[in-house]
C-alpha positions as a Markdown table, in Angstrom:
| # | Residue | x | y | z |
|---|---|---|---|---|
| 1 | Unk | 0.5 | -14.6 | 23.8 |
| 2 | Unk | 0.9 | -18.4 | 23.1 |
| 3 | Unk | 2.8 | -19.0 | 20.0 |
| 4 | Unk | 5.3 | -16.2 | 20.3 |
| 5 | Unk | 8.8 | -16.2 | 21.4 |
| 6 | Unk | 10.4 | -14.4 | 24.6 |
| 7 | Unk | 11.6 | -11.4 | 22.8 |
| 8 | Unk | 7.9 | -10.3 | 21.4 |
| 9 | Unk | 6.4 | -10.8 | 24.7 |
| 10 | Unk | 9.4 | -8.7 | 26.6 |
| 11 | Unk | 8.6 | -5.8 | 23.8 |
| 12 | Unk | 4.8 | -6.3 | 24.5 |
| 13 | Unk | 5.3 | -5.8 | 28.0 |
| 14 | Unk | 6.6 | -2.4 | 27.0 |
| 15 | Unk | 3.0 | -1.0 | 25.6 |
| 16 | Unk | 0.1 | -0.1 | 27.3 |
| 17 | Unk | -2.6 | -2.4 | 26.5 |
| 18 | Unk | -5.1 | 0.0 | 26.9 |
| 19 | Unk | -4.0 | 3.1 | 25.9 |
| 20 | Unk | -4.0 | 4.7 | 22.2 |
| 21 | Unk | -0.9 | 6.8 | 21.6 |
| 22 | Unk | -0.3 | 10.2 | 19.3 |
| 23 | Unk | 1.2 | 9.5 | 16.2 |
| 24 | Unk | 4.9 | 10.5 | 17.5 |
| 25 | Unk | 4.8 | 8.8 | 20.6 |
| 26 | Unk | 3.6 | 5.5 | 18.6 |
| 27 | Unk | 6.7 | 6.0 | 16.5 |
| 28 | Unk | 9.2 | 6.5 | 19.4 |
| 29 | Unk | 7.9 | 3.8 | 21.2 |
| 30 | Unk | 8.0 | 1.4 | 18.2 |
| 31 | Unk | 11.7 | 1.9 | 18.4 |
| 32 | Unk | 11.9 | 0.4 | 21.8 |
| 33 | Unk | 10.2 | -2.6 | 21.3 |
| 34 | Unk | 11.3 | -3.7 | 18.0 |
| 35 | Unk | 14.2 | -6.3 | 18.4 |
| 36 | Unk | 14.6 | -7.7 | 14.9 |
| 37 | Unk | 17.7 | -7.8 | 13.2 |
| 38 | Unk | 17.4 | -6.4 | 9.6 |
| 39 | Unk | 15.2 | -3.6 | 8.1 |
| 40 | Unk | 11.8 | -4.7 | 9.3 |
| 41 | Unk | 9.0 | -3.1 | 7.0 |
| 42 | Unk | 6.4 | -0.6 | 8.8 |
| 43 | Unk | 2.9 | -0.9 | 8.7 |
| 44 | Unk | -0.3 | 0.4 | 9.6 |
| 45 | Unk | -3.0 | -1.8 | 10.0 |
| 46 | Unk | -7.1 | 0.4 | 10.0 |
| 47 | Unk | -9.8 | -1.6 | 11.4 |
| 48 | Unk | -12.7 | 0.4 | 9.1 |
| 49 | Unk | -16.7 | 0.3 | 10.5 |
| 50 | Unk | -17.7 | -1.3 | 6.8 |
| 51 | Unk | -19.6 | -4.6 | 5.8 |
| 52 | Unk | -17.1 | -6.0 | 3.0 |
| 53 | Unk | -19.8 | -7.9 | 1.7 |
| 54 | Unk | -21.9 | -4.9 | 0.4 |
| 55 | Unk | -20.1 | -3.8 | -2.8 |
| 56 | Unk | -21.5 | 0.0 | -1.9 |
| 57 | Unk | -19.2 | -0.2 | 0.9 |
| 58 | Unk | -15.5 | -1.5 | -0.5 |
| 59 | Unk | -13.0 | 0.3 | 0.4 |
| 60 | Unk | -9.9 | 0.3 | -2.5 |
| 61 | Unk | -7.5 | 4.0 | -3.2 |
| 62 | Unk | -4.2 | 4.4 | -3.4 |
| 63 | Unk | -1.8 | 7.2 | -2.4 |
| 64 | Unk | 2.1 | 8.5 | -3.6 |
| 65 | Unk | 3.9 | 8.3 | -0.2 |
| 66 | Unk | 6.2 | 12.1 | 0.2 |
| 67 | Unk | 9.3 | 9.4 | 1.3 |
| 68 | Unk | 8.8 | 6.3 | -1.0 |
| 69 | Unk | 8.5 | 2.5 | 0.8 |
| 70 | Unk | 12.0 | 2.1 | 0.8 |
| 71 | Unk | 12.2 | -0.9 | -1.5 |
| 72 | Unk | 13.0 | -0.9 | -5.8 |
| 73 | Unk | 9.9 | -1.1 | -7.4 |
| 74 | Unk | 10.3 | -3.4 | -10.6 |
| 75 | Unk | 7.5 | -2.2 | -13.0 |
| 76 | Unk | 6.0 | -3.9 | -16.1 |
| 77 | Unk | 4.0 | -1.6 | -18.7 |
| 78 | Unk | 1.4 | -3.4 | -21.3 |
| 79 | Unk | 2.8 | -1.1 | -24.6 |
| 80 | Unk | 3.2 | -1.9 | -27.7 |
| 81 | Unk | 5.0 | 0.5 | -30.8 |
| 82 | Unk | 5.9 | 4.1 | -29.7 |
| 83 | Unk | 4.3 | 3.2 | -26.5 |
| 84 | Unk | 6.4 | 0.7 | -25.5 |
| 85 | Unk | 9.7 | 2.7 | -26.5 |
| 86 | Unk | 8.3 | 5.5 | -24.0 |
| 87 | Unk | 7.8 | 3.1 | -21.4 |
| 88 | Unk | 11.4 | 1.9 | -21.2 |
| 89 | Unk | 12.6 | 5.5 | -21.7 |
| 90 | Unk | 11.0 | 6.4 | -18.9 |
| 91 | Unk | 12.5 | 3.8 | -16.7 |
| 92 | Unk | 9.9 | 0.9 | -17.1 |
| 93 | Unk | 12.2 | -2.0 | -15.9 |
| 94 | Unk | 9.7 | -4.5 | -18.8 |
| 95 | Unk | 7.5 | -3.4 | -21.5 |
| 96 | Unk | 5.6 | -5.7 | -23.8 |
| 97 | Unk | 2.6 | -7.2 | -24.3 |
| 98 | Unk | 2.0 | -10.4 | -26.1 |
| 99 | Unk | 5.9 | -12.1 | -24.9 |
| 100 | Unk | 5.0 | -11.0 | -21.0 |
| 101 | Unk | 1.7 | -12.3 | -21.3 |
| 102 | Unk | 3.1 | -15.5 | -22.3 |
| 103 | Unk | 5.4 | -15.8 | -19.4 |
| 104 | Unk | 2.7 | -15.0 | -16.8 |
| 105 | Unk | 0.4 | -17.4 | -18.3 |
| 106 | Unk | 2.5 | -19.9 | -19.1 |
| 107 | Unk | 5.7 | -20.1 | -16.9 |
| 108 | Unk | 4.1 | -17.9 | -14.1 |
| 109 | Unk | 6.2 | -15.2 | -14.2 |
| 110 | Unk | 5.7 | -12.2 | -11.9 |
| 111 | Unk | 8.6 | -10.8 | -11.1 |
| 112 | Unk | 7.4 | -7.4 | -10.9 |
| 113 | Unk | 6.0 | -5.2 | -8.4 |
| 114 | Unk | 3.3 | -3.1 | -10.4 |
| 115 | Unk | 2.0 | -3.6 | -13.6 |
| 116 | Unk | 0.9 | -0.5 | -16.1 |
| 117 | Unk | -1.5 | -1.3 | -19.1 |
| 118 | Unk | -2.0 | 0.9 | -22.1 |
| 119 | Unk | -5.7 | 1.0 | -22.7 |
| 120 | Unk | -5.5 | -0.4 | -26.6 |
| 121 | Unk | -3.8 | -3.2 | -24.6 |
| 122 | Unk | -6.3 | -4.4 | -22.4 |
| 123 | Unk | -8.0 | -7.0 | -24.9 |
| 124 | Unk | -4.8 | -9.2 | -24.2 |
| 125 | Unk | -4.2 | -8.4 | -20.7 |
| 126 | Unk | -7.9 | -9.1 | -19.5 |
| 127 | Unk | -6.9 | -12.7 | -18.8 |
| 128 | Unk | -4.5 | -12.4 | -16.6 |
| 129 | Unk | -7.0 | -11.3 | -14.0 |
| 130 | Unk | -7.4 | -14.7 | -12.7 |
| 131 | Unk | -3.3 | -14.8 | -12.0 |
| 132 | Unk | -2.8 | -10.9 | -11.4 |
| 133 | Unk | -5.8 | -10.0 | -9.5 |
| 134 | Unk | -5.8 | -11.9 | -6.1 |
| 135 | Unk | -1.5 | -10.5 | -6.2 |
| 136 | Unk | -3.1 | -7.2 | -6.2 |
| 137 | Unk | -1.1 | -6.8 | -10.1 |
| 138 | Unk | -4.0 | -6.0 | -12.2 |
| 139 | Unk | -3.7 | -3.0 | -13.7 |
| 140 | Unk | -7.6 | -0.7 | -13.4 |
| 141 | Unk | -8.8 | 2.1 | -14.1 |
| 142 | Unk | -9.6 | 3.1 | -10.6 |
| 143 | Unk | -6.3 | 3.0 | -9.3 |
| 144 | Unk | -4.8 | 5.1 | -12.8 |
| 145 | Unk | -2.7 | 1.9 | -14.1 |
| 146 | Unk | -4.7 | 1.9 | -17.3 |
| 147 | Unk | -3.4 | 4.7 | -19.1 |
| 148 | Unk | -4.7 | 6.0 | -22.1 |
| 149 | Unk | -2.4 | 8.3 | -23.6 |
| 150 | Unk | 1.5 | 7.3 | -24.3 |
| 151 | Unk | 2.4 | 10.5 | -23.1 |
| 152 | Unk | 0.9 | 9.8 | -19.6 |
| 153 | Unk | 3.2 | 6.7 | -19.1 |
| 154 | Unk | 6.2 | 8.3 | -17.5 |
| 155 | Unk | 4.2 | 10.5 | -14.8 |
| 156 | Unk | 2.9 | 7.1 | -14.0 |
| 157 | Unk | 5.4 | 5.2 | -14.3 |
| 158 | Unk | 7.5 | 7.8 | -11.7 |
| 159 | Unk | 4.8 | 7.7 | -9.3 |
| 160 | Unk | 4.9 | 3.6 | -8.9 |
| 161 | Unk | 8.8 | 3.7 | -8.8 |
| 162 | Unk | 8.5 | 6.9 | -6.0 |
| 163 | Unk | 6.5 | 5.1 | -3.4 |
| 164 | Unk | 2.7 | 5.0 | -5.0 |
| 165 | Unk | 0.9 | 2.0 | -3.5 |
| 166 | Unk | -2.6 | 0.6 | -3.6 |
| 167 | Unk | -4.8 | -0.6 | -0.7 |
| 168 | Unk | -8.2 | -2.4 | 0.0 |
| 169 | Unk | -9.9 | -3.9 | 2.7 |
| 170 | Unk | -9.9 | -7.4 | 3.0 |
| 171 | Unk | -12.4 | -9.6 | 4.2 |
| 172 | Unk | -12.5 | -8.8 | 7.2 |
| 173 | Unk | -12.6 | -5.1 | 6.5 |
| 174 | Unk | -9.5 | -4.4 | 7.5 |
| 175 | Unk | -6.8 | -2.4 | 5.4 |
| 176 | Unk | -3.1 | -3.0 | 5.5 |
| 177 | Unk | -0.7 | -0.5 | 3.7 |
| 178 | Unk | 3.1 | -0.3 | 4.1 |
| 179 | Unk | 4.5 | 2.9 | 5.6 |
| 180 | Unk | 8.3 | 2.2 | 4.8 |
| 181 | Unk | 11.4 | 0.8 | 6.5 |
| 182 | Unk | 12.8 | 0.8 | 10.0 |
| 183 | Unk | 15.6 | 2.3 | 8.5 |
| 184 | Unk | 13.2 | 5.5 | 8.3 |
| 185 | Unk | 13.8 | 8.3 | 10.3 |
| 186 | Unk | 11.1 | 9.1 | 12.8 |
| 187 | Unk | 9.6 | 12.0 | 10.4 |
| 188 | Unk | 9.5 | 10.1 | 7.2 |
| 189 | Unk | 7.8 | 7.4 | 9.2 |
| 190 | Unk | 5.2 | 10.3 | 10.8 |
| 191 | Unk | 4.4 | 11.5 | 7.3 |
| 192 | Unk | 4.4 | 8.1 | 5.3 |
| 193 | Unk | 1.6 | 7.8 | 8.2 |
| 194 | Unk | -0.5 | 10.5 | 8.0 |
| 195 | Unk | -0.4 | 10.1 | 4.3 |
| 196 | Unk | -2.4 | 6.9 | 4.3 |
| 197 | Unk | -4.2 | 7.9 | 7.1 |
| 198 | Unk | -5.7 | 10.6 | 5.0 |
| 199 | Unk | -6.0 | 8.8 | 1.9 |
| 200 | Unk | -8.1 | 5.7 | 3.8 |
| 201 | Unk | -10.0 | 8.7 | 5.4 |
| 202 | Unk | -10.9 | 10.4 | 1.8 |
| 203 | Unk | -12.1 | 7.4 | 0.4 |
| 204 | Unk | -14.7 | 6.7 | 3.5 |
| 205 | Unk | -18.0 | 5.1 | 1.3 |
| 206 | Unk | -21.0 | 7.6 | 1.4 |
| 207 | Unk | -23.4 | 4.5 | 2.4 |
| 208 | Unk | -21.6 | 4.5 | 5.6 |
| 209 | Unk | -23.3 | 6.1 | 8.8 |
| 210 | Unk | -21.5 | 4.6 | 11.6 |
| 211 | Unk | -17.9 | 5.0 | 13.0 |
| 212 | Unk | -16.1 | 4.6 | 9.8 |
| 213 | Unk | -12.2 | 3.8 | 11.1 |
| 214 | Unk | -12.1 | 2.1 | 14.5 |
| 215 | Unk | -9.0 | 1.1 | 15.3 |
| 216 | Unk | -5.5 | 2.1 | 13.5 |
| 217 | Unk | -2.5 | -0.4 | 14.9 |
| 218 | Unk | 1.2 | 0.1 | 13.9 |
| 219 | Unk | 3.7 | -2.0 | 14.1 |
| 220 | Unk | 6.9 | -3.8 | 12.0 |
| 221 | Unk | 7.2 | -6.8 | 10.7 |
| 222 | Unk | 8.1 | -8.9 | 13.6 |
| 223 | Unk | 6.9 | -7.1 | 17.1 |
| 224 | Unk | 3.7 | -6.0 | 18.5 |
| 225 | Unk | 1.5 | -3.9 | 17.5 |
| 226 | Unk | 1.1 | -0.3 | 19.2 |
| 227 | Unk | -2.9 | 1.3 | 19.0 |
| 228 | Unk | -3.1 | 4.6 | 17.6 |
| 229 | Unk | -5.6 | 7.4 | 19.0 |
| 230 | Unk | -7.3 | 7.6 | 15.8 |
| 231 | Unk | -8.8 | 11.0 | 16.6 |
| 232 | Unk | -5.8 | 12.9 | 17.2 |
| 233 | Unk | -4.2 | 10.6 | 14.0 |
| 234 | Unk | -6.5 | 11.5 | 11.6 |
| 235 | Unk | -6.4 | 15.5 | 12.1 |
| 236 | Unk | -3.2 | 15.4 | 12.0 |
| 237 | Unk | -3.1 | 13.7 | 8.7 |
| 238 | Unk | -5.8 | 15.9 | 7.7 |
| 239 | Unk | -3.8 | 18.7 | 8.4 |
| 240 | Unk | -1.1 | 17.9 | 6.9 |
| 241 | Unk | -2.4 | 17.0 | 3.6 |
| 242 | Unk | -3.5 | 20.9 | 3.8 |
């Protein structure tokens, strides 16, 4: 463990290097051996059986988490006329097009958390693609962030301020999602869990044959992580999504 301080290698002591734990027992242990000082984000990390080269096998969804990630989601929504007004009635915290634009291209402003586009919109907003995409800010299709319909904007706009967040596998095929705060209670934690769990399960590729998630890992911000059985995980998310 060479490069990490005393107090992550006391807490690492603390897990069993070779054993994958239950969802609760995960959770309870994760209590022990975090040692931070302020409200540590949660996260689960799922090492998925894909090749991120093949574009057949990408892995990108997004779920509403039931208790929210625990931080304020500051929202921006591409609108213009009666679109806009909705947007900001609806608690958009910007709404615009052509003067946000601007400041994204040209003062590289992005002080926003998720970005909403109205389809009639997307002409001026395809260029920020360069600046928004690799920040995981472009609004798609795919991920329901293009909206066609003013009427649509508040559901959306709800979901993204409630806890909605996106996820993709990196290059190494590995997805990272946010489950919350440490401040969580044990269940919120549990559910934010099983939540993803069953989203990155639902959106398994069809091309894929093999073992399809390998590994799931959970740990804060700042200590070690703790393996989960992935097995017993992923019923239990299964099950709970009904």
């Amino acid at each position: 463990m060479a490069g990490h301080g005393k107090k992550y290698i006391e807490a690492a002591k603390k897990i069993e290097p070779e054993r994958l734990y239950e969802a609760e027992a995960a959770i309870a242990l994760m209590r022990e051996v975090t040692y931070a000082n302020f409200d540590e984000t949660i996260e689960v990390h799922a090492r998925l059986g894909i090749d991120p080269r093949q574009a057949d096998q990408l892995v990108r969804t997004n779920v509403a988490l039931p208790h929210g990630t625990g931080k304020v989601v500051r929202v921006l929504v591409f609108a213009a006329g009666e679109a806009e007004r909705m947007a900001l009635d609806a608690g958009a915290d910007y709404a615009g097009t052509d003067e946000y634009v601007q400041k994204i291209q040209n003062d590289d402003w992005l002080e926003f958390d998720a970005a909403i586009a109205m389809a009639d919109q997307m002409g001026k907003v395809g260029g920020l693609g360069r600046i928004l995409g690799r920040r995981g800010l472009m609004p798609n299709p795919r991920s329901g962030t293009v909206v066609r319909a003013p009427e649509d904007l508040p559901a959306v706009i709800r979901e993204l301020k409630g806890g909605r967040i996106e996820f993709r596998n990196d290059r190494t095929g590995i997805v990272h999602a946010a489950l919350g705060r440490k401040s969580f209670t044990d269940e919120q934690i549990r559910d934010n869990l099983y939540a993803v769990v069953d989203a990155i399960n639902r959106a398994k590729p069809t091309s894929i044959k093999g073992v399809y998630c390998r590994t799931l890992t959970i740990a804060t911000t700042m200590s070690p992580g703790i393996g989960l059985d992935v097995a017993t995980t992923s019923a239990a998310a299964s099950a709970s999504a009904g």
